[in-house]
N, C-alpha and C positions, 0 to 999 in steps of 0.2 A: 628452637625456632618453629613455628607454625606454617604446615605445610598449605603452599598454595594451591588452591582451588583453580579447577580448571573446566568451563564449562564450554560448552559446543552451540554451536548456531548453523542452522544450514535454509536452504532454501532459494529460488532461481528464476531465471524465464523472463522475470521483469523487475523491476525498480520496486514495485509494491509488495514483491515476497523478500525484499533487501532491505528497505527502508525502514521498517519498526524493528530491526534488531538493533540501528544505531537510536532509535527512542529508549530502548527501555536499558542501553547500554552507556548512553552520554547525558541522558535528563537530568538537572541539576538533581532533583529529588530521587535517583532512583539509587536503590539498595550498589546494585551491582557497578554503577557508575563511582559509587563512593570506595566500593571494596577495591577497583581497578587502581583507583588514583591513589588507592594505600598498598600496594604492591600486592596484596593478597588473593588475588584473582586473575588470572590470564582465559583470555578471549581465545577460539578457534575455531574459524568459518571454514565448511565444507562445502565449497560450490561445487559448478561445471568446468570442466578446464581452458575452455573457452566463451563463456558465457558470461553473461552483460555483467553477474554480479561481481565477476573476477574483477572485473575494469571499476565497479565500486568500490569494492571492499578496499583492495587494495590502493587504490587513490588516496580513498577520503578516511579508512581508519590501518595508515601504517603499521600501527602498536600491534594488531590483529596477526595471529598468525591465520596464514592463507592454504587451505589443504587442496589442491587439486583432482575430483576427482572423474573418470568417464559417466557418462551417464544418457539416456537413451528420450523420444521423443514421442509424444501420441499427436498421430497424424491424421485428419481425417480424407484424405487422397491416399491413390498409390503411390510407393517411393520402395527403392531396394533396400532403401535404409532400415523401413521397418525390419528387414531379414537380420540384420547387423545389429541393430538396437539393443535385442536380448542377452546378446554376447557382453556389450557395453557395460549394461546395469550392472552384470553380475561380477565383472572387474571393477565398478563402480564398489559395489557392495563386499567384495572383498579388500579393496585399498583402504574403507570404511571400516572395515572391523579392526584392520590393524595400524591402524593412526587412532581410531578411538582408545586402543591399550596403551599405544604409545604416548598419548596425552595425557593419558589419563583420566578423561571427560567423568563428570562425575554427574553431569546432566545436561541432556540436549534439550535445546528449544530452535521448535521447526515452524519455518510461515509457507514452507507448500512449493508446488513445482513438481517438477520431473526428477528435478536433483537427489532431490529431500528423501523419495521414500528410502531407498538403499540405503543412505544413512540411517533414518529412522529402524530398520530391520537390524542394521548391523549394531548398533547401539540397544537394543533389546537386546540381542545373543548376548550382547557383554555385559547385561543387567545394571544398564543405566538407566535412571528413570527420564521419561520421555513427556516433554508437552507438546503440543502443536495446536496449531492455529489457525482458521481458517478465516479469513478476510471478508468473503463473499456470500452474499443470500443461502446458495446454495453450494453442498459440498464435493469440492472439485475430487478428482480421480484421483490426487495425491492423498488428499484427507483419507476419501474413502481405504485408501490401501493401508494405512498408516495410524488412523483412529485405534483397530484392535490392541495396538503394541503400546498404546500410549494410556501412561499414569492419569495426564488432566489432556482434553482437548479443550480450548478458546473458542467462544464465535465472538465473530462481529453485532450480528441481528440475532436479535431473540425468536426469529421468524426461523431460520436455520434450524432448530429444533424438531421440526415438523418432518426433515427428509433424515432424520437422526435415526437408529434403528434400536429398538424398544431398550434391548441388552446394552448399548452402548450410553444409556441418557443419562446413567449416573455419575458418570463423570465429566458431564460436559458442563459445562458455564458458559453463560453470555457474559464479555466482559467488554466489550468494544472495541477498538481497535490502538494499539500501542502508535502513537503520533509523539513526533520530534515538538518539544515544547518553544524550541526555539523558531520555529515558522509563526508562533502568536506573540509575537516580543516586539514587532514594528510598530511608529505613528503613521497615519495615512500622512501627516502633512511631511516628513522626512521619505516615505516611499514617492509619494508625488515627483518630489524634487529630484528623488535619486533619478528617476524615469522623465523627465524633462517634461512633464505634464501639467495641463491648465486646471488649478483646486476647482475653477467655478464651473469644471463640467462632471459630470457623473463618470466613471471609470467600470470598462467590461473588460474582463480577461475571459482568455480563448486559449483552448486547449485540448489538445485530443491527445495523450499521454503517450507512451511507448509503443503502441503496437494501434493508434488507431487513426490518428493524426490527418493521416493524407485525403480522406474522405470528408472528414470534418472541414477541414482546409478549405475544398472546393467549393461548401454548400454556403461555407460563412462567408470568402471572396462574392460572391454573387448580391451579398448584403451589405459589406465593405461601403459602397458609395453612399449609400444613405444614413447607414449604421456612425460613418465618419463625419459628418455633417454636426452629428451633437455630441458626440462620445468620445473621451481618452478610449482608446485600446492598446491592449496587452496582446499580443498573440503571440500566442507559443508553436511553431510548426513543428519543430519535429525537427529531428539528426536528420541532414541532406535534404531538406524538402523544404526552403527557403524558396520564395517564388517574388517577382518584382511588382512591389505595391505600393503606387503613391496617392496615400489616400489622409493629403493633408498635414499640417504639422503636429497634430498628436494621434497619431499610428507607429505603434513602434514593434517591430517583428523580430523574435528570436528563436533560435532552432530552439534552444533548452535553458532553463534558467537552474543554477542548484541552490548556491547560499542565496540568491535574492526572491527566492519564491516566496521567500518570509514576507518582502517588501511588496510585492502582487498582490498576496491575502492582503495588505495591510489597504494598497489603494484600491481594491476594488469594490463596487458597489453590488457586484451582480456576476454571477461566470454563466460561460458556454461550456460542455465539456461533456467527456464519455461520461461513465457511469460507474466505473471501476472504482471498489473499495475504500482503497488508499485517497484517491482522489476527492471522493463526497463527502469520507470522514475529514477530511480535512480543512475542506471548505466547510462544512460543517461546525468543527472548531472552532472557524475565523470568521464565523457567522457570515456568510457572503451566501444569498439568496441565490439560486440555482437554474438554470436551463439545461436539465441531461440530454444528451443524444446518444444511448448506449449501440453500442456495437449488437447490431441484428446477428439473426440465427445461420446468418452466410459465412459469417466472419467470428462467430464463436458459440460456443455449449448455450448459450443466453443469460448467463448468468447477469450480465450487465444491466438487462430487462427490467429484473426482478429486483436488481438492487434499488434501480428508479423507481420502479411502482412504490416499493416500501419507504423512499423517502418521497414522493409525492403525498403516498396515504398519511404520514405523519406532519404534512404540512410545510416541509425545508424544503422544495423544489417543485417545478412542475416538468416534463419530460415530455419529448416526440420522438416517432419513430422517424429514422433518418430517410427512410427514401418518400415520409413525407417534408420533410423540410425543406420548404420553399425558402428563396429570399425574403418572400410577403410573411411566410408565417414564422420567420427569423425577427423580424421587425415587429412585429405583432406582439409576439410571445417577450421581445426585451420593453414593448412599451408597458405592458400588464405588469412583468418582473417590478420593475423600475417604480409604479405607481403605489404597487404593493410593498415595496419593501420595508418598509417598518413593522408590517405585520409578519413578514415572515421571518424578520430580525430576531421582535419579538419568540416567536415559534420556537427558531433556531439556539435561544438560552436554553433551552432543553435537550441540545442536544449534548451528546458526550462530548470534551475537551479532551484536555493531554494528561490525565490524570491516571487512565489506562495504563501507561509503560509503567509506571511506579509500579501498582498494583501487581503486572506481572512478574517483574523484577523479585517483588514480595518472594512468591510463591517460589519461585526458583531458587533464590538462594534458599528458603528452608528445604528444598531439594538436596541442594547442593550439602547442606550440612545435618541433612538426616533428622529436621527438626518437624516441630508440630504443622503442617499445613495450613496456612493465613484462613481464616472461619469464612470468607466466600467461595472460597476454594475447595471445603471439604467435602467428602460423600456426603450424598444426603441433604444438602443445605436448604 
């Protein structure tokens, strides 16, 4: 009998270093999705032992085994925690090296966080081969610790290459971003319906993802009256940040949407939203023309910034900085969106789909079975 393969996934912090492991793990097309459903494969995520991705992982993929482990936090204020933190990692990274023997892991695939490096470290001592992947423009403090240890690192943007450092460029690849193929499988006229929405008006979805929601919240509220006058909206506020808004009978407000975000791509004509990875690539996918408000340099590294400039220069969105976003220039920017959008639908056929998860699924299983490296994938390509 052929021994089961066992590969590792880790990664934290937010929904977007969680989410493309169940792409490149459940896409009808992908390698490893096939191997699972013929018993030959077993799954096992290393998160936070408290952290958001536990409350995913475990919810939405049972089958998964669930590894617990400590793990530490970069803060940019004081906190006594930073003192405790180091202690963390390294019980992080010790729990890591032995559930990686114990599993067996025959190859890790990492999307980033605070979690991830420890595993990543402790998965090299035990000479498993490593991929990781980074999401974002530029490369976050995970990556950066965790690149040396790694067989193949992923980017999202081929722009990421440029903070890349010379010794490390040959094994990087730009491959896009692994997206759930099942969020592009709705009709707008069954999303409509699902959403109790009028077909004969134009449809905006609003959202400011996990970690940015509540600011976005306010600036859009202020637009709300007039914005409702001719638009379905979508808003998505955020876990506990529902606020009371009567703005007409097709305004319809949710903390979070999981399985029907499928049906939001499908009826929207236009989004509002941060700037985060997971989020553009995805609207991206679902072709829906863009309005970014990235999370400023008060509220994170800026990476969000730069992911907007690079899909504005590419022609899929146009982007403001939030502490100018007035009501006026809310309304402004969705009448131009709106007028535009054929051309930037257009645009938007260029941009990457969900073909990503397959591709990296490829690469991992010949990982996994010590086989020849998929030809995008190789040194040198």
């Amino acid at each position: 009998m052929q021994k089961q393969l066992a590969l590792g996934l880790t990664g934290g912090g937010t929904a977007g270093h969680v989410l493309p492991h169940f792409a490149i793990a459940t896409n009808p097309d992908s390698s490893i999705s096939r191997l699972v459903s013929a018993g030959e494969l077993k799954l096992v995520y290393f998160g936070g032992q408290s952290g958001m991705e536990r409350d995913i992982v475990t919810q939405s993929q049972p089958s998964w085994t669930y590894v617990p482990i400590r793990t530490g936090k970069m803060r940019r204020y004081f906190s006594w925690q930073n003192f405790i933190d180091p202690f963390n990692i390294l019980f992080g990274f010790l729990t890591a090296l032995v559930m990686i023997r114990r599993h067996r892991i025959g190859c890790l695939f990492s999307k980033g966080g605070f979690v991830s490096a420890p595993v990543v470290w402790a998965a090299w001592l035990n000479r498993v081969p490593i991929v990781i992947h980074e999401s974002d423009a530029t490369p976050a403090l995970a990556t950066r610790l965790t690149l040396p240890f790694a067989e193949r690192a992923l980017v999202s943007f081929e722009e990421t290459l440029k903070w890349i450092p010379a010794r490390y460029k040959p094994k990087v690849r730009t491959s896009g971003l692994p997206l759930r193929s099942e969020l592009f499988n709705k009709s707008r006229a069954i999303a409509l319906s699902h959403f109790g929405l009028d077909a004969s008006r134009p449809t905006m979805l609003v959202f400011g993802g996990s970690l940015g929601a509540e600011g976005l919240n306010k600036r859009f509220a202020a637009a709300l009256p007039e914005l409702s006058l001719e638009w379905n909206i979508i808003h998505i506020v955020g876990k506990g940040k529902c606020f009371t808004a009567e703005y007409g009978d097709y305004y319809r407000q949710f903390e979070f949407l999981s399985s029907d975000m499928a049906l939001a791509y499908a009826a929207a004509d236009l989004a509002i939203c941060r700037a985060g990875a997971s989020s553009i690539f995805e609207l991206a996918a679902a072709r829906v023309p863009m309005l970014l408000v990235p999370l400023g340099l008060h509220q994170s590294r800026g990476d969000q910034i730069i992911n907007a400039k690079i899909f504005a220069a590419k022609g899929w969105a146009v982007w403001c900085d939030e502490l100018e976003l007035t009501p006026e220039k809310i309304v402004a920017a969705v009448k131009e969106l709106h007028h535009q959008k054929q051309e930037l639908k257009a645009r938007l056929d260029k941009a990457p789909g969900a073909q990503t998860a397959a591709k990296v699924a490829e690469l991992l299983v010949s990982l996994l079975r010590h086989e020849t490296i998929p030809e995008p994938f190789k040194t040198g390509h």
